[in-house]
C-alpha positions in Angstrom: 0.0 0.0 0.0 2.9 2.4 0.5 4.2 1.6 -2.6 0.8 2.8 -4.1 1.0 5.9 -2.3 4.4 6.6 -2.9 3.4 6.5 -6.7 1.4 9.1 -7.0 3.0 12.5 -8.1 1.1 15.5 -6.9 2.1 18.4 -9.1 0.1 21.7 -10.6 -2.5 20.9 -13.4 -1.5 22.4 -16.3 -5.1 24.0 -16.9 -4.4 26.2 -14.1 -0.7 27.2 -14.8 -1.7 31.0 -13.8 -3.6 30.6 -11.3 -2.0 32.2 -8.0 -2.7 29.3 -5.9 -4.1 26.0 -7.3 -4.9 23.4 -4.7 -4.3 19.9 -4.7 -8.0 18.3 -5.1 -7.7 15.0 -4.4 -7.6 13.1 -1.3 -3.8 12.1 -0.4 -2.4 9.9 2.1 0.2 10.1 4.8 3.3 9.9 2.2 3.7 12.0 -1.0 5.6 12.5 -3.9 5.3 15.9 -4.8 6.9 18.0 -7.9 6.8 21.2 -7.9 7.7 23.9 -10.9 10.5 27.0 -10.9 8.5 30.0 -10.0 6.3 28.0 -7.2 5.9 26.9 -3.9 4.1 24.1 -2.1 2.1 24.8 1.0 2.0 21.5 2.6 -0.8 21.7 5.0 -1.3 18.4 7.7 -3.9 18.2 10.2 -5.7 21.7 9.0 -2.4 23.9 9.4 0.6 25.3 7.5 3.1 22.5 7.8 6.1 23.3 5.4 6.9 25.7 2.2 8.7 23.0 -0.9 10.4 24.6 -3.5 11.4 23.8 -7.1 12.2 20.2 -7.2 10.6 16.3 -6.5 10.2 16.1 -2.7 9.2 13.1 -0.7 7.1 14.7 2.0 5.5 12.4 6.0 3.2 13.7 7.9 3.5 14.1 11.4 0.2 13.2 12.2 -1.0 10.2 9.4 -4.7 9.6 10.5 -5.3 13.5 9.8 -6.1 14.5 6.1 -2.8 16.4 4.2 -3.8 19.3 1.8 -1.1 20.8 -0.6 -1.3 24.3 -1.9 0.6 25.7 -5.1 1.6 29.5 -4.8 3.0 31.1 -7.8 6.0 33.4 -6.6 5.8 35.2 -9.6 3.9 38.6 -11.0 0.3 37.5 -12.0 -2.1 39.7 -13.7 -5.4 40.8 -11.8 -7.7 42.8 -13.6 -10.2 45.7 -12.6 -13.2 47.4 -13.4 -14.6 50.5 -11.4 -17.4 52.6 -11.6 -18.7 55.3 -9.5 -21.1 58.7 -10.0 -20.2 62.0 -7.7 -21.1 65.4 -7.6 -18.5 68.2 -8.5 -18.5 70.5 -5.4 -18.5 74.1 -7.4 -21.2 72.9 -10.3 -23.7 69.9 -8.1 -23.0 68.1 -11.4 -23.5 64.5 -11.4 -20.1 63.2 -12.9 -19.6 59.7 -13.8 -15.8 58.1 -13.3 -14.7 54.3 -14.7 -11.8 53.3 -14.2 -10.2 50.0 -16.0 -7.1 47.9 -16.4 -5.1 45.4 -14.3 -2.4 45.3 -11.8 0.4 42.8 -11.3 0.8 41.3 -7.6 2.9 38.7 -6.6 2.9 36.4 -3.1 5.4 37.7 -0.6 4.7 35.2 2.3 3.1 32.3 0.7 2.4 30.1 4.0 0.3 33.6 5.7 -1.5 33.7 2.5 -2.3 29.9 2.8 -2.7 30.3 6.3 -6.0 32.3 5.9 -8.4 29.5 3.9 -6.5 26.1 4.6 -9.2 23.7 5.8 -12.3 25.6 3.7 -13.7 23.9 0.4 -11.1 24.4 -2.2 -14.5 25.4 -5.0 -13.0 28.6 -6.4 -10.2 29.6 -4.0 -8.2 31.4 -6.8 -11.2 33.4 -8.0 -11.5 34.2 -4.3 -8.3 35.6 -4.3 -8.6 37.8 -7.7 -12.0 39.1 -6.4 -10.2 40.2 -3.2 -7.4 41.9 -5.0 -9.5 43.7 -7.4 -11.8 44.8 -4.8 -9.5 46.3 -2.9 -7.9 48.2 -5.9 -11.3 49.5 -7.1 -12.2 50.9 -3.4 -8.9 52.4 -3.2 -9.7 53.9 -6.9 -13.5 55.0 -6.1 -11.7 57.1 -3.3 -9.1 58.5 -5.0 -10.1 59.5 -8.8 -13.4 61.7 -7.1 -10.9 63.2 -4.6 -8.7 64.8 -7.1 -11.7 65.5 -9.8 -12.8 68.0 -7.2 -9.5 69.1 -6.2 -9.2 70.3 -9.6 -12.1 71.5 -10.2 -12.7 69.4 -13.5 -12.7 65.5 -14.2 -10.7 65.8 -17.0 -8.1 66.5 -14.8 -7.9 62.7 -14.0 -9.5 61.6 -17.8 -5.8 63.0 -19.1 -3.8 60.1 -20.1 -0.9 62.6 -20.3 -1.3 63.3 -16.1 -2.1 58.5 -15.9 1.9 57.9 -14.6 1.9 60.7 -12.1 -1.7 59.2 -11.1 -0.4 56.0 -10.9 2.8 56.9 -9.4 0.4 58.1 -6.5 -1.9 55.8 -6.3 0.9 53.1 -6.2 2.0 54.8 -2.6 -0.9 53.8 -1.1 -0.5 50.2 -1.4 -3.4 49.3 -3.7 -3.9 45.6 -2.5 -3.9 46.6 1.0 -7.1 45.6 1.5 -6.6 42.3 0.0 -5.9 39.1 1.8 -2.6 38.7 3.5 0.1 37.9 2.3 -0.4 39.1 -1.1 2.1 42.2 -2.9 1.3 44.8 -5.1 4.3 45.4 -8.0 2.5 47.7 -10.1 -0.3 48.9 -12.4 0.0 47.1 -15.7 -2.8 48.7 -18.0 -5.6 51.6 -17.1 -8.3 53.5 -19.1 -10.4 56.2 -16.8 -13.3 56.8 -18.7 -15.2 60.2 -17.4 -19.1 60.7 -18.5 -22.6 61.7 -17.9 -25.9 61.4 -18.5 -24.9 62.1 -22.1 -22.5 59.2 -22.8 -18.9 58.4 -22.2 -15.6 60.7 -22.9 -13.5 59.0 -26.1 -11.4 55.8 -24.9 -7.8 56.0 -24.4 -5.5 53.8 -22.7 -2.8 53.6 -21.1 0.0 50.4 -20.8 3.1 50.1 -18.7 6.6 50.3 -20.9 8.2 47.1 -20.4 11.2 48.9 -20.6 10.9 50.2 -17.4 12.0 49.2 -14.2 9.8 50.7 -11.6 8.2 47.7 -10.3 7.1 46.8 -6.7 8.5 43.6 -5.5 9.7 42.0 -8.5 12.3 39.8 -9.4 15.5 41.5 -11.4 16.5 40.1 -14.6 20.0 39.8 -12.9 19.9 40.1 -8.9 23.3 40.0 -9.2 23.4 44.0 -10.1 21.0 44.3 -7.3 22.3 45.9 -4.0 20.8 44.0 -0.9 18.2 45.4 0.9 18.3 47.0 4.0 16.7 45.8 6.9 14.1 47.6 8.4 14.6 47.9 12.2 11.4 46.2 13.9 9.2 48.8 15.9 8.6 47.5 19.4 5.1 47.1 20.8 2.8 49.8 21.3 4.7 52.1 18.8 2.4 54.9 17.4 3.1 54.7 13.2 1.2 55.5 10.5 -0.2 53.0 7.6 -1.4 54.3 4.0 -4.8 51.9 3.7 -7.0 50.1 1.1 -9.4 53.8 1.2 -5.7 56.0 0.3 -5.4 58.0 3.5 -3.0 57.5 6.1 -4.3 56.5 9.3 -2.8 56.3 13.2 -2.2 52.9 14.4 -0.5 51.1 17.5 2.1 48.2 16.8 0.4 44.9 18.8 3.0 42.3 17.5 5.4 42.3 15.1 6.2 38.9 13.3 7.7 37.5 10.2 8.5 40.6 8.2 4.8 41.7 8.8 3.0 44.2 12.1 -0.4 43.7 13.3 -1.9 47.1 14.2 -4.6 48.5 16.0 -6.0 51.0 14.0 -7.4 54.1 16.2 -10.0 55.9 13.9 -11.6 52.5 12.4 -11.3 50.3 15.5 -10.1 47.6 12.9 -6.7 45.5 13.6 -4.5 44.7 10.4 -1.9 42.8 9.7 0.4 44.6 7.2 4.1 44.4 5.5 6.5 46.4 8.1 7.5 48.6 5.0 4.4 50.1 4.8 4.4 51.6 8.1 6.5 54.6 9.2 6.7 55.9 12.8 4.7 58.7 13.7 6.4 62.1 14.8 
C-alpha cells in the first residue's frame, strides 16, 4: 500500500498554470511525492495547518500526524495579472454636477509570504479559491480607486483632470504609494499597475477611450524579481518597531491612518488602528513611525 502511495505525483494541473494558488484536489495519504515547478511553492498543510513551504524540485514529504487528512497548496511566486473594473457617479462641489468616473485595467501582484497567505483558507472547500483571491485583490484596488479619482476631480475643479492620459503615470505613481492591495488578503504584494483606461461621462455618454500600458522597458516595479539580482544591492533591513509604537499605515481607502504596533512577526505588524477600531496585519514597509 505504501508503494501505491508513494506512486502518485502530486504536481500543478497544467489548466491552471496562472492561477495564483491552485490546490491539490484529491484526497492524499500520509506519504507524497510531490513536484513542484521553478516560479512555485508548495504549501503543505497536515492536520488543518501550514506545515512546510517546498520549492522547485521532486520532494518526498511524511506527515507528522498520518490519521489526519494532508492538503497541498501551489503558490505562484511570480507577478500574475489581476484585472479591474470601477465605476462610480459623484457630484462636483462648485457645479452639483452629477459626474460619472470608470476606471479600467489590471495590476500585477505577486505572493510575498506564501504560508500567511495559505494560512487564511486552509481547511475551507477548495471550490473557487483562486477566484476568491482575484476578487479580493480587485476589490480592494477599485475601493482604493472609487476614493481617490473623485478626490482629485474635485480638487481640480474638473474630471478631466484625472480623464488626461498625459497626467495616468503621475496618477499611478500616487496611487501606487498607497499600497493598492492593502485591503486584500494577506500575504499578497502589489508590483504595479499594468494597463488603465479612466473613462469620465454623464448622462450624455462616455468621454473617447484611451488607454494607457506600462513600458516594459521600465523598471519601476514593486517587489519584482530583477533580470540579474546580481546588479541588485541587498536590501536594507528595516529595524522592527517594538510594541505599542504609534506609526502611520497608507490603507485600502488611500489615507493615512494612526495605528499602535500589537505584535510584530515574520517581516509583517499587526496594528490597531485608532480611527476605524479595525486591527490589520500589514508588511512592516508600509508603516512609518509617527512624529
Amino acid at each position: 500500500m505504501a508503494a501505491t502511495e508513494m506512486s502518485q505525483v502530486v504536481a500543478r494541473d497544467s489548466v491552471a498554470a496562472d492561477h495564483l494558488v491552485y490546490p491539490w484536489p484529491f484526497p492524499l495519504g500520509p506519504s507524497i511525492e510531490l513536484a513542484c515547478a521553478e516560479g512555485e511553492v508548495a504549501v503543505v498543510c497536515p492536520a488543518w495547518s501550514v506545515g512546510a513551504n517546498l520549492g522547485p524540485g521532486r520532494h518526498t514529504w511524511q506527515s507528522p500526524e498520518p490519521t489526519k487528512p494532508t492538503a497541498v497548496y501551489f503558490v505562484l511566486t511570480g507577478p500574475v495579472e489581476v484585472p479591474f473594473d470601477m465605476v462610480t457617479q459623484f457630484p462636483m462641489p462648485a457645479t452639483g454636477q452629477a459626474v460619472m468616473v470608470r476606471a479600467t485595467g489590471s495590476v500585477l501582484v505577486r505572493v510575498a509570504d506564501p504560508a500567511l497567505l495559505v494560512a487564511q483558507f486552509v481547511g475551507l472547500p477548495f471550490d473557487r479559491i483562486n477566484d476568491g483571491l482575484m476578487f479580493s485583490v480587485s476589490t480592494s484596488v477599485e475601493r482604493l480607486l472609487a476614493k481617490v479619482l473623485p478626490r482629485k476631480a474635485a480638487l481640480a475643479g474638473t474630471a478631466a483632470a484625472i480623464a488626461d492620459p498625459a497626467g495616468w503615470p503621475a496618477l499611478l505613481e500616487e496611487l501606487a504609494q498607497y499600497n493598492p492591495t492593502a485591503g486584500a488578503v494577506y500575504g499578497v504584494g502589489f508590483v504595479r499597475f499594468q494597463q488603465v483606461q479612466i473613462l469620465v461621462g454623464d448622462h450624455n455618454g462616455w468621454s473617447p477611450a484611451q488607454a494607457w500600458q506600462h513600458d516594459p522597458s521600465e523598471s519601476t516595479e514593486r517587489g519584482a524579481v530583477p533580470s540579474n539580482p546580481a546588479l541588485v544591492p541587498p536590501a536594507v533591513p528595516v529595524p522592527e518597531l517594538p510594541v505599542g509604537t504609534r506609526v502611520l499605515v497608507a490603507l485600502a481607502d488611500g489615507l493615512f491612518h494612526s495605528a499602535t504596533v500589537r505584535q510584530a512577526l515574520q517581516g509583517y505588524y499587526e496594528l490597531d488602528v485608532g480611527d476605524t477600531g479595525e486591527t490589520v496585519w500589514v508588511p512592516m514597509g508600509q508603516v512609518a513611525p509617527q512624529v
